[in-house]
N, C-alpha and C positions, 0 to 999 in steps of 0.2 A: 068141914072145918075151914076157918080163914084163915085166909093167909097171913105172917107176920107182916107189921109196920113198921118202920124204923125210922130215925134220924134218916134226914137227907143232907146233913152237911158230911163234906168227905171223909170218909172212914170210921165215923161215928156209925155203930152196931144196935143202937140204945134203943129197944122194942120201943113206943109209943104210941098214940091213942089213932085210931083212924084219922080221925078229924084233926088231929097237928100234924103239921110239918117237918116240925125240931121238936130234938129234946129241949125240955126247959134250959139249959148251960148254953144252948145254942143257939138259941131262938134272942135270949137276952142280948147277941154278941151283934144282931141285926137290926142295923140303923132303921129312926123310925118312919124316915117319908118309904122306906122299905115294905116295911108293916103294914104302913097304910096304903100302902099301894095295894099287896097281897089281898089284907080283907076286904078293898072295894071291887077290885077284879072279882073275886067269890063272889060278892055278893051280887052282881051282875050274872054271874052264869045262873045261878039261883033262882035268879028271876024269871029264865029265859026257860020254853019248855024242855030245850033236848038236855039244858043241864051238863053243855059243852064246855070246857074252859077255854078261854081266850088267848089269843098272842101275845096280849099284853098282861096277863095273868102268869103267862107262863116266861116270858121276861123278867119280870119281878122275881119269880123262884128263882129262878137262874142269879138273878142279882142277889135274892140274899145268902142264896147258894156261896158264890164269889165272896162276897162281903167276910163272912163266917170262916172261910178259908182265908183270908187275909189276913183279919183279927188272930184265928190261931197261931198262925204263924208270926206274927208279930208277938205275941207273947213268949212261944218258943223263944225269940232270938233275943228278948228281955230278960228269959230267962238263963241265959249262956251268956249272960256280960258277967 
């Protein structure tokens, strides 16, 4: 049996597909030289035989990692005005 996927933005639980990163609410909240960052990095490991991800791929997650955490939080605190 495989294993669960989840959301990788913080403390989102939200099962999701192998191949996404984020839930759809989450994904939406990542700016998009972000995104485009993400899928070109893919698509270079893709390319490559051992099918490794990159530093610079794994940068990008990290960032929209960040980014997603931001935006939540910035709506929390829009939402307690």
């Amino acid at each position: 049996m495989a294993l669960p996927h989840y959301c990788r933005a913080w403390g989102c639980r939200k099962p999701i597909a192998k191949r996404m990163l984020m839930c759809k609410e989450h994904w939406a909240l990542v700016p998009r030289p972000c995104k485009d960052s993400i899928t070109l990095e893919l698509k270079k490991c893709f390319r490559e035989k051992n099918h490794r991800v990159s530093k610079e791929y794994l940068q990008a997650v990290s960032w929209a990692v960040d980014a997603v955490r931001v935006s939540a939080r910035n709506l929390k605190e829009e939402q307690c005005r």
